[in-house]
MDTraj code that builds the backbone (N, CA, C; nanometers):
import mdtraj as md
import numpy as np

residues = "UNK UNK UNK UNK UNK UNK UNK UNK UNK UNK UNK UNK UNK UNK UNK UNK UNK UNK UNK UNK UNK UNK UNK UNK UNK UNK UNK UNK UNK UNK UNK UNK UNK UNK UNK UNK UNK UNK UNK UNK UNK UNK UNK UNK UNK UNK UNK UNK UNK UNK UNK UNK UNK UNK UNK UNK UNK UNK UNK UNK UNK UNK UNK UNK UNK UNK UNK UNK UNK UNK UNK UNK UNK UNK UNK UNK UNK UNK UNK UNK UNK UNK UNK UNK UNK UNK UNK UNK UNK UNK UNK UNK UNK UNK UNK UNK UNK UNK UNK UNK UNK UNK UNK UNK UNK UNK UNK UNK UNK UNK UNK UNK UNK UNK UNK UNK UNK UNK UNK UNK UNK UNK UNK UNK UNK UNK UNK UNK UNK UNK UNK UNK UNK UNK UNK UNK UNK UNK UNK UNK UNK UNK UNK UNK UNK UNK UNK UNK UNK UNK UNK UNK UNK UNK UNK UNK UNK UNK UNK UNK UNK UNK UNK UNK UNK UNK UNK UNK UNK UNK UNK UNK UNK UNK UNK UNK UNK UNK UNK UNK UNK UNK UNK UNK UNK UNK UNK UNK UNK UNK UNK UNK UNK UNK UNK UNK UNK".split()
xyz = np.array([
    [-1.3748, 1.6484, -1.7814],
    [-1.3553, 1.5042, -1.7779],
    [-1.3808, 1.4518, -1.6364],
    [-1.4721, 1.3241, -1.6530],
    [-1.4794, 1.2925, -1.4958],
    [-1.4030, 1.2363, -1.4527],
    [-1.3822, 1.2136, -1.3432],
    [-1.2564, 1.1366, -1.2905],
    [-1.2617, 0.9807, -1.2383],
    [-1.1756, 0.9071, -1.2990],
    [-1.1964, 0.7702, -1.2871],
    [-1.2434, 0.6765, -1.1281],
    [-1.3092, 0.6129, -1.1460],
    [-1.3806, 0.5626, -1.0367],
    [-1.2820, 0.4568, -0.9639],
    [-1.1920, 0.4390, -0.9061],
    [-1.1014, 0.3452, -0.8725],
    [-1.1915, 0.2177, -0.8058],
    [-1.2584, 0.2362, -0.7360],
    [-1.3394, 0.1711, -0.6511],
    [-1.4084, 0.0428, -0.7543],
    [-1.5021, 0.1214, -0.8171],
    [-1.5790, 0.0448, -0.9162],
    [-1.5333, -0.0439, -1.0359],
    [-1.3849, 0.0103, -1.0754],
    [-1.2907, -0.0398, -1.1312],
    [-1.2744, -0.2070, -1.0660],
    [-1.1994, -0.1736, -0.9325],
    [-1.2059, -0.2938, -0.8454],
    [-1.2970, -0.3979, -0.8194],
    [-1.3827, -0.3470, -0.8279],
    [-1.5395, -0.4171, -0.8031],
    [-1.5804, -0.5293, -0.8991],
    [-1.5481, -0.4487, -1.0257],
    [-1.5817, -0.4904, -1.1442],
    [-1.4427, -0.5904, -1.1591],
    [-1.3436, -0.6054, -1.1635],
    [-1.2306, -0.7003, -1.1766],
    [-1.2682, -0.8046, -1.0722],
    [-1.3059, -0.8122, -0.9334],
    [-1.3061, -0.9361, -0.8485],
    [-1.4218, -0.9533, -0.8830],
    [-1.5331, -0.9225, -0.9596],
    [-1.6417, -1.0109, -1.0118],
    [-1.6366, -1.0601, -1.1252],
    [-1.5077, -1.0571, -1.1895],
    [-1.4710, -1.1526, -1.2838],
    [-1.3645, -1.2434, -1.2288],
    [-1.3315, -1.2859, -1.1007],
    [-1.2402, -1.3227, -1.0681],
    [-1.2852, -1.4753, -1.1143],
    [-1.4051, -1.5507, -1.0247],
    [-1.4472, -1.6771, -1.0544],
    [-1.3669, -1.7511, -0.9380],
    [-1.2434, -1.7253, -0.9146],
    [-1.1976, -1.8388, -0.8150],
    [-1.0817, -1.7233, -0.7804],
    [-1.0443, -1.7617, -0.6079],
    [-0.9444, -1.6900, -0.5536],
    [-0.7978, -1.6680, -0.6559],
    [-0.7639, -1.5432, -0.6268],
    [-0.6278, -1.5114, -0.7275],
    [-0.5369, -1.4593, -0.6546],
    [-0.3786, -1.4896, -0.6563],
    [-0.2798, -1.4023, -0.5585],
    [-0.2692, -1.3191, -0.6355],
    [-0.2626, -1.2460, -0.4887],
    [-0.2248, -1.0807, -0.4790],
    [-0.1240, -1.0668, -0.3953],
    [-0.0334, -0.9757, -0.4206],
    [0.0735, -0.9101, -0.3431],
    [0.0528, -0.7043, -0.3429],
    [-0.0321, -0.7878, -0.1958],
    [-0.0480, -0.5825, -0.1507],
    [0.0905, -0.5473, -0.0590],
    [0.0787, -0.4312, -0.1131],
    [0.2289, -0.3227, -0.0870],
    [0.1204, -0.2917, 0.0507],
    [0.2113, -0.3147, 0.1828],
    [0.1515, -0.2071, 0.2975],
    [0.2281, -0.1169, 0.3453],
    [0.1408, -0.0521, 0.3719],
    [0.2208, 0.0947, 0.4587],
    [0.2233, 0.0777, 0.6238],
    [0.1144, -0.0038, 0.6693],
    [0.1170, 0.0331, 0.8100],
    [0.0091, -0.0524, 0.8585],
    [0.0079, -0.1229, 0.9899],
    [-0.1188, -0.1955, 1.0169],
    [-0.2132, -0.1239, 1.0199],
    [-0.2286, -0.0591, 1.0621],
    [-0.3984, 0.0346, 1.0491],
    [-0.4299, 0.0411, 0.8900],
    [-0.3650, 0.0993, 0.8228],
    [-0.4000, 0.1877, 0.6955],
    [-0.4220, -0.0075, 0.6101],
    [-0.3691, -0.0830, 0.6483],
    [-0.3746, -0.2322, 0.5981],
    [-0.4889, -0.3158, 0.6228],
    [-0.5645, -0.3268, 0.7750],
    [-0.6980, -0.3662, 0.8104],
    [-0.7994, -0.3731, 0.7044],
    [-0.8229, -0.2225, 0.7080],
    [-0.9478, -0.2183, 0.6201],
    [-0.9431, -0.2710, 0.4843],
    [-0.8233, -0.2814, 0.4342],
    [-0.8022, -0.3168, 0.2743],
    [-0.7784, -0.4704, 0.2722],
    [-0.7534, -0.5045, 0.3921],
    [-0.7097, -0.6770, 0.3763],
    [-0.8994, -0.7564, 0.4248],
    [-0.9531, -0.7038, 0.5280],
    [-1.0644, -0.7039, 0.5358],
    [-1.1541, -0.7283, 0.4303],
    [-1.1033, -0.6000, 0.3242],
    [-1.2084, -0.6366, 0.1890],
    [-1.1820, -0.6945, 0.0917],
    [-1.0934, -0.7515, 0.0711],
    [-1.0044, -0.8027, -0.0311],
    [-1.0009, -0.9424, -0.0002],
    [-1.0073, -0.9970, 0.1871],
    [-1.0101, -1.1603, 0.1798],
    [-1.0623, -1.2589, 0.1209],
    [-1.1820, -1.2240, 0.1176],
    [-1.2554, -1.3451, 0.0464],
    [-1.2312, -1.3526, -0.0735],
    [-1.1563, -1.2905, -0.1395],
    [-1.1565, -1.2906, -0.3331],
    [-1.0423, -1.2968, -0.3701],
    [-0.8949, -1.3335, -0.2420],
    [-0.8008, -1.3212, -0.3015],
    [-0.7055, -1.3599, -0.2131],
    [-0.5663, -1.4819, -0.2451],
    [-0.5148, -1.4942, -0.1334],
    [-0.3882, -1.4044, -0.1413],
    [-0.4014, -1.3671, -0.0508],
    [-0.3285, -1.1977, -0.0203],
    [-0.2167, -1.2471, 0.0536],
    [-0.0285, -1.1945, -0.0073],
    [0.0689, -1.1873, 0.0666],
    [0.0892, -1.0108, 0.0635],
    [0.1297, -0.9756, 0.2258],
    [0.0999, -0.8764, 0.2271],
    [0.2812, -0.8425, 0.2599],
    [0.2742, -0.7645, 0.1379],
    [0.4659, -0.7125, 0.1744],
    [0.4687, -0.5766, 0.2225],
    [0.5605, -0.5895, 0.3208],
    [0.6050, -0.4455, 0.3942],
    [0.7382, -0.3957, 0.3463],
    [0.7525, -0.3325, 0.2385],
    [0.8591, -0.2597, 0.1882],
    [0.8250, -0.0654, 0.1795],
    [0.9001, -0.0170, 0.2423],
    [0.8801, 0.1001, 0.2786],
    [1.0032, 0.1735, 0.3177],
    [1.0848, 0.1622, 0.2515],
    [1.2246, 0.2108, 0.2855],
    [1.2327, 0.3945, 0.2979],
    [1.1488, 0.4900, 0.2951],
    [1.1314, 0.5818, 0.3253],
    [1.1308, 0.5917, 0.4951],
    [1.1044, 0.4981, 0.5484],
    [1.0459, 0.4978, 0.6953],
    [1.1831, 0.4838, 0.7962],
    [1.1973, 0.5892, 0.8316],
    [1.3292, 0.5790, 0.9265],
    [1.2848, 0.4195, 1.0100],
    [1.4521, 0.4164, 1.0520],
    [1.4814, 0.2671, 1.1187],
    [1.3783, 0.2644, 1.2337],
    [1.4021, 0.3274, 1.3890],
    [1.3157, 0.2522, 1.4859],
    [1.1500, 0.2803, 1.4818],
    [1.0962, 0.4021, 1.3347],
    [0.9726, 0.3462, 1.3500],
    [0.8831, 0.2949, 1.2177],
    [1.0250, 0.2106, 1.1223],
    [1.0145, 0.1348, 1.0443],
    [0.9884, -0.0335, 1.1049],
    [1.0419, -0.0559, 1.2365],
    [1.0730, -0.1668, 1.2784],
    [0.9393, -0.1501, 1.4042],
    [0.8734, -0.0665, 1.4397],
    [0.7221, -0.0229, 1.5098],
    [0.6214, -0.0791, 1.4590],
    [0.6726, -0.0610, 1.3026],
    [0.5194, -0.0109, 1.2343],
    [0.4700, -0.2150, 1.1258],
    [0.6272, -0.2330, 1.1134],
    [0.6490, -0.3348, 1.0852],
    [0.5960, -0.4479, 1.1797],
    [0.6655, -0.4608, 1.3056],
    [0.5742, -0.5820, 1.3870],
    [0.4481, -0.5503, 1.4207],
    [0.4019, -0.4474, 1.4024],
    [0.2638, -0.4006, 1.4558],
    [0.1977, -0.5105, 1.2930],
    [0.2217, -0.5116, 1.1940],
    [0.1402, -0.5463, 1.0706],
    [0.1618, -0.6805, 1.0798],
    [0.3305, -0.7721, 1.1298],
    [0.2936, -0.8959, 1.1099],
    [0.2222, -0.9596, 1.3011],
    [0.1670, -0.8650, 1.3735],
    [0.1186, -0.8758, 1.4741],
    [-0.0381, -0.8859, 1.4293],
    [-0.0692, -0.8052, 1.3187],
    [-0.2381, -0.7759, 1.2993],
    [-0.2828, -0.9223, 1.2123],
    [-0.1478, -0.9443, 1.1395],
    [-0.1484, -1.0487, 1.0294],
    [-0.1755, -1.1958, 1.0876],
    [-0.0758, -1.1844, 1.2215],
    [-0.0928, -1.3169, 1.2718],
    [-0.2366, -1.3294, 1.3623],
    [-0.2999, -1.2342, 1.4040],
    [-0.3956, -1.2625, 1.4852],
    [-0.5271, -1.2892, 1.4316],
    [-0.5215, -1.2202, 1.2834],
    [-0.6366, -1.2318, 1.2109],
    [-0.6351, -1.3297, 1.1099],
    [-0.4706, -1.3834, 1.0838],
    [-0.4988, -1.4790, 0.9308],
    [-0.5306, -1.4263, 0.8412],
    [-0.5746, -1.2942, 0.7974],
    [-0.6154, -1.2434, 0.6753],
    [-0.5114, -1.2226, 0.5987],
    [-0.3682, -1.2636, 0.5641],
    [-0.2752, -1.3034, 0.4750],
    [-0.1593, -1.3791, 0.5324],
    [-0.0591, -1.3610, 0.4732],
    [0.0419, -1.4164, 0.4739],
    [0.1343, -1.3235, 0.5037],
    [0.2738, -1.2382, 0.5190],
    [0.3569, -1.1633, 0.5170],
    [0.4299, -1.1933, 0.4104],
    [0.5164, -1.0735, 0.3455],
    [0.6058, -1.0862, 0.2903],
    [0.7428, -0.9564, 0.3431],
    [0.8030, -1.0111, 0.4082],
    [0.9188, -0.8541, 0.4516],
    [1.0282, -0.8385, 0.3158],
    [1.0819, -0.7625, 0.3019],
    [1.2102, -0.7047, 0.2230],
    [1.2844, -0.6056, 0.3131],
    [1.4024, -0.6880, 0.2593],
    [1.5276, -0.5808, 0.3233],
    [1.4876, -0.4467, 0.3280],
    [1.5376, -0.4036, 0.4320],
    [1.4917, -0.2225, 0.4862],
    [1.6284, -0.1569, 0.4620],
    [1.6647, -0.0527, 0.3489],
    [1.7979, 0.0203, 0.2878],
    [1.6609, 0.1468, 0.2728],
    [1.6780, 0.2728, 0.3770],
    [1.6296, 0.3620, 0.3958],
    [1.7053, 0.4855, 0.2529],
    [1.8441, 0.3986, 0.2583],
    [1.8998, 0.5041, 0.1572],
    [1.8587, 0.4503, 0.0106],
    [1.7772, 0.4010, -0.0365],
    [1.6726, 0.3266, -0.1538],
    [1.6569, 0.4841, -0.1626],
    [1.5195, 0.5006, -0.0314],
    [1.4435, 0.6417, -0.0466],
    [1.5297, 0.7815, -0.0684],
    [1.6453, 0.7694, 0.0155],
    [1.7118, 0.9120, -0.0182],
    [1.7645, 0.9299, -0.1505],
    [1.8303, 0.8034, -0.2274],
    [1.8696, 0.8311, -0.3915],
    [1.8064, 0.8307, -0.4332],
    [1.6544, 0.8276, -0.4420],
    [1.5773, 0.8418, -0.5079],
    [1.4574, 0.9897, -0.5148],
    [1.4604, 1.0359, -0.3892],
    [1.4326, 1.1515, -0.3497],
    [1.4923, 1.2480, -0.3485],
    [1.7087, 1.2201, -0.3919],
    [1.7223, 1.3711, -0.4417],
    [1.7262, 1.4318, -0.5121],
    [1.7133, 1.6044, -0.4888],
    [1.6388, 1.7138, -0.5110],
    [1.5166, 1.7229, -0.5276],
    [1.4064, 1.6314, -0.4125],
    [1.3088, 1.6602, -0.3761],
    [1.2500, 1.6960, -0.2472],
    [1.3716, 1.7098, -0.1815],
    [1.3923, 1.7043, -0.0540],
    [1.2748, 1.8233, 0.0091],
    [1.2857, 1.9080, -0.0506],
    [1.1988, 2.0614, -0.0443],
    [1.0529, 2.0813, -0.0815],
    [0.9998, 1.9507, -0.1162],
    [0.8753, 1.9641, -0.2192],
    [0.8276, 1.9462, -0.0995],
    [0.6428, 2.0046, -0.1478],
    [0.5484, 2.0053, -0.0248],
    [0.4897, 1.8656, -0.0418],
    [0.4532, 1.8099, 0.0879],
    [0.3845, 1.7182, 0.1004],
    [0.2356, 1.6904, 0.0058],
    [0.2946, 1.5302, -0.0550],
    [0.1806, 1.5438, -0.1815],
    [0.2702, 1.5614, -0.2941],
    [0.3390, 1.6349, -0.3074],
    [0.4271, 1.6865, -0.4199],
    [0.4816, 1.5735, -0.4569],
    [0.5497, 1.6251, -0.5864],
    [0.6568, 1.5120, -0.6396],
    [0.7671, 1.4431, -0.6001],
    [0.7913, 1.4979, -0.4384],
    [0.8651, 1.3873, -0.4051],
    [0.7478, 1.2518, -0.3447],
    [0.7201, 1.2824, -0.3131],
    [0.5126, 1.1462, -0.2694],
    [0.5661, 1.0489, -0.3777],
    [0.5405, 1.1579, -0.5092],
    [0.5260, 1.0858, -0.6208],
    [0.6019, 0.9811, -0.6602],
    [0.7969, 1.0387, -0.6223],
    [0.8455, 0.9446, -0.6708],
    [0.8927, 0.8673, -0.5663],
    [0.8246, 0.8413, -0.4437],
    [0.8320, 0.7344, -0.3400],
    [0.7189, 0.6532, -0.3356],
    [0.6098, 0.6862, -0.4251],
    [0.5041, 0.5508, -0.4666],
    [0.5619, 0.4858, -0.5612],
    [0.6262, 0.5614, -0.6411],
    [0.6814, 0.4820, -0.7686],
    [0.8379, 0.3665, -0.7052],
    [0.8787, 0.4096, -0.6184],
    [0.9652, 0.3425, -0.5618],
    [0.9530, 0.2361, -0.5060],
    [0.8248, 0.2314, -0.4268],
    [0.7430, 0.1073, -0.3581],
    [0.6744, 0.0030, -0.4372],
    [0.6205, 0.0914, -0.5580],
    [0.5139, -0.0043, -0.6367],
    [0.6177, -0.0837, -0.7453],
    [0.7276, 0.0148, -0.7979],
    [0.8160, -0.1098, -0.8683],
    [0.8464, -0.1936, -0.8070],
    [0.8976, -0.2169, -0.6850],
    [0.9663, -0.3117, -0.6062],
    [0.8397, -0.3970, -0.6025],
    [0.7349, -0.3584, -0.5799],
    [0.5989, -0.4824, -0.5457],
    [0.5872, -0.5510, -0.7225],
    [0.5829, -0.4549, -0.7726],
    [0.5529, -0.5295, -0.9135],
    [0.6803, -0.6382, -0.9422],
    [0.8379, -0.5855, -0.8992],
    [0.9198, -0.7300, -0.9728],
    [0.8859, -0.8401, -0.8758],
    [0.8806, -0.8125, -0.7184],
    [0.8387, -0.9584, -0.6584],
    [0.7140, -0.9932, -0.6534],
    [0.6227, -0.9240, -0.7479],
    [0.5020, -0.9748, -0.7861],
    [0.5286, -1.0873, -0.9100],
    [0.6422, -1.0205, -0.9980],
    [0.6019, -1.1249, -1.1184],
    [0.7522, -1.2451, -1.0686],
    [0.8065, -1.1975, -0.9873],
    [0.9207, -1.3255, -0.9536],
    [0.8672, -1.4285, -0.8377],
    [0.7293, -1.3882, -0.7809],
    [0.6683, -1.5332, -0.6972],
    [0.5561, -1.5529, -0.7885],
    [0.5256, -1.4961, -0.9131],
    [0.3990, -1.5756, -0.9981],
    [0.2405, -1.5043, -0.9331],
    [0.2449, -1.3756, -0.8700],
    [0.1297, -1.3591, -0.8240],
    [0.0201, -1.2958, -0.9310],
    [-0.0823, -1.2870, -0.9053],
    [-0.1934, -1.2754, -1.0395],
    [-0.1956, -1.1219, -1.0767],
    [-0.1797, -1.0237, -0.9184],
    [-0.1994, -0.9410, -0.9166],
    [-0.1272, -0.8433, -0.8004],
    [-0.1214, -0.7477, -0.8268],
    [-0.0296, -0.6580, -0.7049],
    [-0.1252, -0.5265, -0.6969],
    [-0.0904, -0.4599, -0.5667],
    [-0.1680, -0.3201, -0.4936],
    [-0.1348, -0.2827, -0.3844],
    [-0.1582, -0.1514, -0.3522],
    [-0.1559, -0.0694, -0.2818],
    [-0.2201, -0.0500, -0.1194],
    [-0.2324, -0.0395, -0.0075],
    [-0.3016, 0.0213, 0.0620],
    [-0.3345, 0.1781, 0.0739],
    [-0.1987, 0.1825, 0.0435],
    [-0.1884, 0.3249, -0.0052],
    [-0.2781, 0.4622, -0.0070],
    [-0.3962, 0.3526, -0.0909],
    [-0.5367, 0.4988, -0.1441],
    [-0.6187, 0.4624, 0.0131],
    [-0.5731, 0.4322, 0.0706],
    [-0.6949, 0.4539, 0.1846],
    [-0.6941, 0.5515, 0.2645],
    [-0.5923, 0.6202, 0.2423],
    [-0.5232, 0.7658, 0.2899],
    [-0.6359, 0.8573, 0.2032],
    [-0.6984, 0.9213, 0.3266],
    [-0.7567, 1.0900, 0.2686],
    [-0.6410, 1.1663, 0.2159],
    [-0.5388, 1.1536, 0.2630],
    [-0.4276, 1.2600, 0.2493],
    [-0.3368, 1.2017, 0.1026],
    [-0.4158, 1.0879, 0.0152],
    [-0.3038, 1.0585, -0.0850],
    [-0.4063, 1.0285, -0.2080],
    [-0.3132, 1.0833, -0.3100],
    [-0.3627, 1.0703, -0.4697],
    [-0.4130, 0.9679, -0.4879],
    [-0.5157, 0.8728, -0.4730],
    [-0.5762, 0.7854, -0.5748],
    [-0.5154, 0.7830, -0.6762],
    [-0.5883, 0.8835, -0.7812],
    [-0.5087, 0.8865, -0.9052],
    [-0.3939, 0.8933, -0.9442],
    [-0.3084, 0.9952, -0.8710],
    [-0.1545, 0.8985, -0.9026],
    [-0.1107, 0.7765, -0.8879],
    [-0.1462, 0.7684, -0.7491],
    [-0.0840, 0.6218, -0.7483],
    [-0.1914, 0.4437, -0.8043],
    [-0.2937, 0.5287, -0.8583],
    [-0.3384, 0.4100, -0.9465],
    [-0.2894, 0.4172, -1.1462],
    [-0.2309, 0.5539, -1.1587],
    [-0.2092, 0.5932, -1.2907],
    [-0.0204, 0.4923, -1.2361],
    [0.0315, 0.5122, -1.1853],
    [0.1805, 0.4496, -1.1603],
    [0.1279, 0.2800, -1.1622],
    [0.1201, 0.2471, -1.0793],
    [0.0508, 0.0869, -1.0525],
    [0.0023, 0.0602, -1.2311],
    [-0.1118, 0.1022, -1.2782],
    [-0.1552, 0.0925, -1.4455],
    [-0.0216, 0.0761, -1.5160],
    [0.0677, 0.1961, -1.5321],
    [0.1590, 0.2210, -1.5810],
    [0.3061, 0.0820, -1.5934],
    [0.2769, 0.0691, -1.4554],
    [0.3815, -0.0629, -1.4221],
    [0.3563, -0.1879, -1.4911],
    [0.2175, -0.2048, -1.4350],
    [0.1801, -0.3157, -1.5386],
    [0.1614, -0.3633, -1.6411],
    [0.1919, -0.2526, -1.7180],
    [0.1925, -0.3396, -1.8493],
    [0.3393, -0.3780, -1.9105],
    [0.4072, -0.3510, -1.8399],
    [0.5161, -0.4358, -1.8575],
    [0.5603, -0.5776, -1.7632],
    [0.4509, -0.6246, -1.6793],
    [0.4314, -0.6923, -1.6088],
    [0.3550, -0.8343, -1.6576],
    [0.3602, -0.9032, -1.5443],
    [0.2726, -1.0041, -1.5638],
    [0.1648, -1.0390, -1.5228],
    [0.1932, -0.9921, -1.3498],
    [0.1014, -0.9460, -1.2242],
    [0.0002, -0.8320, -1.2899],
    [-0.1282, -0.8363, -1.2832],
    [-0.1861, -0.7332, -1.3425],
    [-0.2358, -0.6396, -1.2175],
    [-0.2712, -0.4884, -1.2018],
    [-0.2708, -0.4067, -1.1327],
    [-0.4311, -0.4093, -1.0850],
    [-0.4320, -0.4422, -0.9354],
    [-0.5359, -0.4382, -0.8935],
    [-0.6011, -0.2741, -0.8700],
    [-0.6892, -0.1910, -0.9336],
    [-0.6957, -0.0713, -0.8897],
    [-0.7908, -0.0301, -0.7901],
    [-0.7514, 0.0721, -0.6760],
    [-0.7997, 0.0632, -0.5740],
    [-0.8256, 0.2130, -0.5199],
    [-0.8953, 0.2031, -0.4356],
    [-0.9776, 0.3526, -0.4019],
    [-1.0230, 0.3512, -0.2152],
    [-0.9534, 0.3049, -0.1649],
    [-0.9829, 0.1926, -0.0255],
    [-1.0404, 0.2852, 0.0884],
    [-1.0296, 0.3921, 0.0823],
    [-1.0809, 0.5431, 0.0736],
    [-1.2652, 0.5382, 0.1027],
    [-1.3050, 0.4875, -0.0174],
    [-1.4462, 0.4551, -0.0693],
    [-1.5092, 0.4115, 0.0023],
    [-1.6762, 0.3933, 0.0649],
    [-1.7210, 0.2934, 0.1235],
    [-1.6805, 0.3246, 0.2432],
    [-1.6553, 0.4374, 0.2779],
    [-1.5873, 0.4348, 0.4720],
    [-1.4708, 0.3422, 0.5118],
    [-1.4039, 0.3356, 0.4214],
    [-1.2440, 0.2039, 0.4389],
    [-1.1758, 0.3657, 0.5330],
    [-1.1468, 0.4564, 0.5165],
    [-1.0368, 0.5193, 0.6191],
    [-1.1378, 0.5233, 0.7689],
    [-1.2806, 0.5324, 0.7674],
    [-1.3405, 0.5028, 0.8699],
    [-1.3215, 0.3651, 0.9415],
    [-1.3734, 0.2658, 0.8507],
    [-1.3277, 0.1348, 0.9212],
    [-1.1995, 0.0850, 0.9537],
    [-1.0910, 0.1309, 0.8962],
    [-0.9524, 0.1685, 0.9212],
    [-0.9435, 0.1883, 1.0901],
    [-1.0166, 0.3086, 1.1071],
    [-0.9553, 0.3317, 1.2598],
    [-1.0565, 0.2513, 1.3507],
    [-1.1772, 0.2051, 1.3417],
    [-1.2460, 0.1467, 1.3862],
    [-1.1336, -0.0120, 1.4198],
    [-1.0994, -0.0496, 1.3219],
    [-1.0528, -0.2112, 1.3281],
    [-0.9307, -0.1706, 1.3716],
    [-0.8664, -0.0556, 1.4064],
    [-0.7067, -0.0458, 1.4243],
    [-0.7552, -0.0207, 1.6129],
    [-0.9019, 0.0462, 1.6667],
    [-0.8715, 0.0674, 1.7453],
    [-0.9882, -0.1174, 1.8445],
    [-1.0044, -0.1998, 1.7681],
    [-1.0458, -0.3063, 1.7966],
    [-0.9217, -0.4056, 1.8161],
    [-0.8293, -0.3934, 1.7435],
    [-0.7119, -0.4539, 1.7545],
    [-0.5650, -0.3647, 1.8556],
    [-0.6046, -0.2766, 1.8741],
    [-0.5424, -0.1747, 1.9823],
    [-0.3830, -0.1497, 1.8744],
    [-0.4092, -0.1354, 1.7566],
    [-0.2788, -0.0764, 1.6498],
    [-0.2787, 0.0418, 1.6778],
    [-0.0995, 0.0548, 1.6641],
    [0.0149, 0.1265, 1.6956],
    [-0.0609, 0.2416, 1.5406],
    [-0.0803, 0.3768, 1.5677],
    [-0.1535, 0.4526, 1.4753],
    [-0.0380, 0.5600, 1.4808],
    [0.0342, 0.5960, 1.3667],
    [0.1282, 0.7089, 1.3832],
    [0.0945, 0.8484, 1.2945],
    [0.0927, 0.9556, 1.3018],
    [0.0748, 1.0656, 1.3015],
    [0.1079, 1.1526, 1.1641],
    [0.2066, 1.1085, 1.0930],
    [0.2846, 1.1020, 1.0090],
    [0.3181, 1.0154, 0.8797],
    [0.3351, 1.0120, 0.7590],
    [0.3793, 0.9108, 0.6654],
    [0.4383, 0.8529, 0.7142],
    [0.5692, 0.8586, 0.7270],
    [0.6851, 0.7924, 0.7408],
    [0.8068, 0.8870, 0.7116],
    [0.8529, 0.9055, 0.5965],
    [0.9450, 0.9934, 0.5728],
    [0.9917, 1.1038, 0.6333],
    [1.1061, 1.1416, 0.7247],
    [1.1427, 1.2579, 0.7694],
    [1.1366, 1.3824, 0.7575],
    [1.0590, 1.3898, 0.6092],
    [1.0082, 1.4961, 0.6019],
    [0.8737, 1.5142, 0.6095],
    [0.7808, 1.3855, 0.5557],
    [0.7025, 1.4229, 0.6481],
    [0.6036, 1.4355, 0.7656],
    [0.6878, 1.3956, 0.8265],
    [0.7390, 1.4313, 1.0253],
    [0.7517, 1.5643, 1.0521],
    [0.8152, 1.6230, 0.9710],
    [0.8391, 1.7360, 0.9774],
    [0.7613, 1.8655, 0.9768],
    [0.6566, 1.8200, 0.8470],
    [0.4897, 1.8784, 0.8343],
    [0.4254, 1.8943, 0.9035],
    [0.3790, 1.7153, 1.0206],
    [0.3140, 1.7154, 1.0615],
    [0.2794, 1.8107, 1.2337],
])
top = md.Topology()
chain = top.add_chain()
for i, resn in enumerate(residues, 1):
    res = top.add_residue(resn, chain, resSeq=i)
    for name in ("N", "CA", "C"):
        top.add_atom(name, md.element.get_by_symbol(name[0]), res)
traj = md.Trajectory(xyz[None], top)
């Protein structure tokens, strides 16, 4: 079986768009956010929420003004913040504490992020919600576009699917992170894995 094209998926949805549609992209980080807000402007007015409660406190609060720093200089969205409760991620991660990076604990900390984007997707009326997420070499596409699918159909917000990866987006990523002189960290976020790295 071949494996689904996320990219082309995308492609094919904003050429049926016809006129700009909100979106509420989930970010992880100003860098990993550039390249995906970059391609996504013209077809969509983008509030970009930083919910990431995996991300310990002082370089949750780094990684955070660094995005509404990239946000304000470029205009390419709007912000959206949510309360930061780091212990979200730990009840939800235990007894995954031990899994290898990638593993099922990844798994159930996309699923943690993307529900939270999907209810304040359908409680501000937005058209559509996503990820930066896949622009990571180091992260499942396919999971986390099979979770996002999954969400939505109990939704209203329909799931933008994305592959940001594609097209040299983790290339232009560091290109525009190092044009804008962004704070680039080494690591996910999560203490564990910090720990990997």
């Amino acid at each position: 079986m071949n494996a689904r094209n996320f990219d082309k998926l995308m492609t094919e949805e904003i050429g049926r768009l016809g006129e700009k549609k909100r979106l509420l992209l989930h970010c992880c980080c100003a860098p990993c956010s550039s390249a995906c807000l970059e391609r996504l402007k013209e077809h969509f007015e983008i509030t970009a929420l930083f919910y990431n409660p995996n991300i310990e406190d002082e370089e949750y609060l780094r990684r955070k003004e660094e995005l509404i720093r990239f946000i304000r200089e470029t205009g390419w969205a709007d912000i959206m913040e949510y309360e930061h409760d780091a212990k979200e991620f730990y009840r939800a991660v235990k007894g995954f504490e031990n899994e290898k990076e990638g593993g099922k604990r990844c798994a159930v900390c996309f699923k943690l992020r993307l529900e939270k984007t999907v209810s304040l997707a359908d409680e501000g009326g937005f058209d559509y919600f996503s990820t930066t997420l896949t622009i990571s070499p180091l992260k499942n596409s396919g999971l986390i576009n099979s979770i996002g699918e999954e969400l939505a159909k109990s939704s209203r917000a329909k799931w933008l699917y994305s592959d940001f990866k594609k097209r040299n987006g983790y290339l232009k990523s560091l290109a525009l992170g190092k044009e804008y002189g962004l704070y680039r960290q080494n690591y996910c976020g999560c203490v564990y894995s910090r720990e990997n790295t």
